[in-house]
N, C-alpha and C positions, 0 to 999 in steps of 0.2 A: 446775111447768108454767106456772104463771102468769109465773112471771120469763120464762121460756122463748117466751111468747106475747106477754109485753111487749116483747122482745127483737126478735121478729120483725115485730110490729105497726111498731117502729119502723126497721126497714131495710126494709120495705114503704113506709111513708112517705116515707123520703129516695129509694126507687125511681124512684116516684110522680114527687116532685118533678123529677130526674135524667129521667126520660123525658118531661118536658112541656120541657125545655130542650135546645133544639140543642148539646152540648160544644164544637163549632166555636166558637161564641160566648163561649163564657170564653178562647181564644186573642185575643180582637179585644179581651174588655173589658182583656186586661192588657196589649196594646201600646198601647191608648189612655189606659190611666190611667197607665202610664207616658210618654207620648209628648205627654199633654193636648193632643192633635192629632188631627183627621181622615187629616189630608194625612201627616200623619209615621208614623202605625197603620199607613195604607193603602200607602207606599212603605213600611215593615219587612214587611208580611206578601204583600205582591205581590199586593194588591187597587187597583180601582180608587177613588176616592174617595167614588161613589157607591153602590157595593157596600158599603165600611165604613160609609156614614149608615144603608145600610140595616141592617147586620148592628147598629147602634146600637138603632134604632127595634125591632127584634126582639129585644132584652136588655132593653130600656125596660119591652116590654109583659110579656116570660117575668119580671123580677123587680119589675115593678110599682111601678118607680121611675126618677126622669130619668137618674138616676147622674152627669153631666155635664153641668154649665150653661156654655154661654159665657159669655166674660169676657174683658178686654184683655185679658190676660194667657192666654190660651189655656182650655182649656174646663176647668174646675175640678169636682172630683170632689163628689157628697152626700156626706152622712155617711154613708149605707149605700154608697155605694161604696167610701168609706175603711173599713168596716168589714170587707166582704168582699173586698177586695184582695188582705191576706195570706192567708186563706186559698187565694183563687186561683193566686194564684201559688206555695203552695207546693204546692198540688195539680197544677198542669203541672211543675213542678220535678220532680218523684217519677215524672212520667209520662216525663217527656225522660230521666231516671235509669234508669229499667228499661228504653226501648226503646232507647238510646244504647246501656247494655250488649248488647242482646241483640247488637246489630251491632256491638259492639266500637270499636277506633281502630288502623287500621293505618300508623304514622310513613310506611312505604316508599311507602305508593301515596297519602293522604290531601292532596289541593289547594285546602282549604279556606284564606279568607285570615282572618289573627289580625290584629286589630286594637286596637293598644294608644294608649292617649293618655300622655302624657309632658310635659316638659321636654325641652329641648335639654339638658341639667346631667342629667337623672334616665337617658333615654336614651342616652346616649354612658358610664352608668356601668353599663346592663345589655345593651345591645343588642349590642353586636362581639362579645364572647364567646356570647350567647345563638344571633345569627346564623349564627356560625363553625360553632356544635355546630348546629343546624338543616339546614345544608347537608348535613351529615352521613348524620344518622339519618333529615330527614322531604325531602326532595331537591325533592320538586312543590308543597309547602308554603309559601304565601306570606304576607308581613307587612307590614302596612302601619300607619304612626304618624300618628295625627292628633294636633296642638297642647291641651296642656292648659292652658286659661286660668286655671282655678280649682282654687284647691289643696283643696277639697274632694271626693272620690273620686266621690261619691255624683252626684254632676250629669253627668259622663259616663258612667255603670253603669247609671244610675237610664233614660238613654233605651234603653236596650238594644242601642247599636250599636256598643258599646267592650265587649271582652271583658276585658282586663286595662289598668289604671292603674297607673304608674309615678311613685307620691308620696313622698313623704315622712311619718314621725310624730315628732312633739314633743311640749312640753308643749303647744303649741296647736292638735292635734290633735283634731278633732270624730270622735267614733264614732258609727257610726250602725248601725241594726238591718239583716241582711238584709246587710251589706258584712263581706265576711272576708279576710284578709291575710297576705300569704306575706313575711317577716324576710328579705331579704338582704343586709344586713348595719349595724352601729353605729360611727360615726366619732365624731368631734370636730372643733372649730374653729378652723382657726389663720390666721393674717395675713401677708398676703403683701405685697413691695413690691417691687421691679424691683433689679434685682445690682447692687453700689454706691451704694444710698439714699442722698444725701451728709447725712444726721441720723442714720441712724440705726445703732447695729453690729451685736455679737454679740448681744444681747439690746434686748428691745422693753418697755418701760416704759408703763405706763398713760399718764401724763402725754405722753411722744410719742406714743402713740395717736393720744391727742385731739387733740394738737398740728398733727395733720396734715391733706389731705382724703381723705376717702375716694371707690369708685367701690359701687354699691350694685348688683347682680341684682335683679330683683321680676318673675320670669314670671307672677305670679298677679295679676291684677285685683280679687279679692276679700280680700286683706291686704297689711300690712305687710311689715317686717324684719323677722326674727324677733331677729335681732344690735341693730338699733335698741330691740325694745322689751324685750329684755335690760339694755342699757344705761340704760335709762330708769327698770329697777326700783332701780338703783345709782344713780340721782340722777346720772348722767350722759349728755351729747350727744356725737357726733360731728357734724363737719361734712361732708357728702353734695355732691360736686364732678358726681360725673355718675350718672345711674339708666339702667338699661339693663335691657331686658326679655327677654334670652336672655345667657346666658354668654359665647358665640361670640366677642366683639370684647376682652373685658373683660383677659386675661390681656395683649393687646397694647395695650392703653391704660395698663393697670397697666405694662409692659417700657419705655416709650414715655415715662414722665412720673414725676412724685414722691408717685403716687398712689398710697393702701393700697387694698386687697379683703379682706374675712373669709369664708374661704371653707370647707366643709368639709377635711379634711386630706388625703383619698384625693383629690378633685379639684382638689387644690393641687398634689400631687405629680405627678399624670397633665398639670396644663397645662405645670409646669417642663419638660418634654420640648420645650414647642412657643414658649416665650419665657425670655430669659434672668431668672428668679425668684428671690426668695429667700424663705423659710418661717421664721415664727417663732410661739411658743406666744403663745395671747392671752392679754392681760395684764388679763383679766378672766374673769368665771364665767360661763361660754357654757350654752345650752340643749343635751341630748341628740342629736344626728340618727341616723335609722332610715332608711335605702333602705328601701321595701315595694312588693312589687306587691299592690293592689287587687282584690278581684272579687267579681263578687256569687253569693251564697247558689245561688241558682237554676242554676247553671253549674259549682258546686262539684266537685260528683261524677260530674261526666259527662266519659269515658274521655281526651278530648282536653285537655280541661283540667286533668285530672288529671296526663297527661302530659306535658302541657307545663311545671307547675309544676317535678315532677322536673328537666325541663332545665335551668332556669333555675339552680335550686340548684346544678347539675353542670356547669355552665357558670361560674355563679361561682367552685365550685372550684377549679376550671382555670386559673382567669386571675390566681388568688392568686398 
């Protein structure tokens, strides 16, 4: 009886607590500590900006802590707000999970819009097929692609108004807690150079590698080549003629001149449709690539996203 009275004494207590606190207000503190914004909280939850200071100032006084100081840099969390975060959010996570179920996800009637960040290179390797089978099955269903600057998942996921990220993993692949990832699929690296190279033939030698210039991709603002700092661990450079921050131009500047590109092998073979190209094995030991789509934890199991994964996979199959 005593364990039984301890037991009760303390879900009494967390009661307690729970009814001195508005639950409204763990919706506001986690698009704020995700968002470290007034203005960014209050445009995701369809509040005014003065309504979220104040729904602040009422979480302030119910957990008896600032939880959010300004700062240049946008309003930075205490440490008990870093503390209680993941709990919070895993506790609406579990709530959006069971009321999501109870209303299910209908493909034929559901108009909601998905909103994924990408690459132009990451996008044009999942989107035509994803979108083809979309038309399909969800017909009112709309999608829409914002720009990924940064090749790490977590800074578009992390403000909560990207549902799925269209990255890449390597070895230079940062994992982060609370981010999970759906495999579509493992290529390789090979090098391209315009039909007729007049150096190079049937085969591509390191030494013409290097011999050459090359044209370099870098959609991310926050790294490198991943091919340059490959080559770096081998104690060797290429020389870099032109850097370009989307794919889009690159196969025709490659068609156009005596310039190499190291490109994955599936989007080597997809550009030679659109410029006269020639493909050849690199003649060095390249990093892994991983297509993955990105998403966060919190979003996991609820009907649509769950669905939509399915497609994705099913769509890939298709377009094998």
């Amino acid at each position: 009886m005593l364990v039984l009275h301890s037991f009760q004494g303390g879900v009494n207590a967390m009661h307690d607590s729970l009814r001195r606190l508005d639950l409204n207000l763990l919706i506001v503190f986690d698009a704020l500590y995700r968002h470290r914004s007034v203005v960014g909280a209050a445009s995701e939850l369809a509040l005014s900006p003065s309504a979220c200071s104040h729904a602040l100032s009422r979480l302030r006084t119910a957990l008896m802590d600032e939880l959010f100081i300004r700062a240049d840099s946008g309003m930075q969390p205490t440490v008990m707000a870093d503390e209680v975060s993941i709990g919070i959010s895993h506790a609406l996570q579990i709530l959006a999970e069971n009321l999501g179920s109870a209303s299910g996800f209908d493909p034929q009637t559901a108009s909601d819009t998905i909103v994924f960040a990408a690459t132009d290179f990451t996008a044009y390797a999942l989107l035509p097929p994803l979108i083809a089978r979309l038309e399909r099955e969800a017909p009112k269903l709309k999608t829409k692609v914002v720009y990924s600057t940064q090749r790490d998942p977590w800074r578009d996921l992390g403000e909560g108004k990207v549902h799925f990220v269209l990255g890449v993993s390597d070895e230079y692949t940062a994992h982060y807690e609370g981010i999970e990832e759906l495999t579509c699929f493992s290529d390789d690296y090979v090098v391209v150079s315009r039909r007729g190279h007049p150096r190079i033939q049937s085969e591509l030698t390191l030494a013409q590698y290097l011999a050459e210039r090359h044209v370099v991709v870098m959609p991310w603002t926050d790294t490198g080549s991943v091919i340059t700092n490959s080559l770096n661990k081998q104690s060797v450079q290429r020389e870099v003629a032109v850097e370009l921050p989307s794919m889009m131009a690159a196969p025709f500047i490659v068609a156009n001149s005596d310039l190499l590109i190291t490109l994955p092998r599936r989007a080597a073979v997809q550009l030679q449709s659109a410029a006269a190209l020639e493909i050849y094995q690199a003649p060095f030991s390249t990093p892994g690539y991983t297509l993955k789509v990105f998403f966060h934890v919190r979003n996991g199991n609820k009907p649509a996203n769950k669905w939509l994964r399915k497609q994705m996979l099913l769509a890939l199959a298709e377009s094998k």
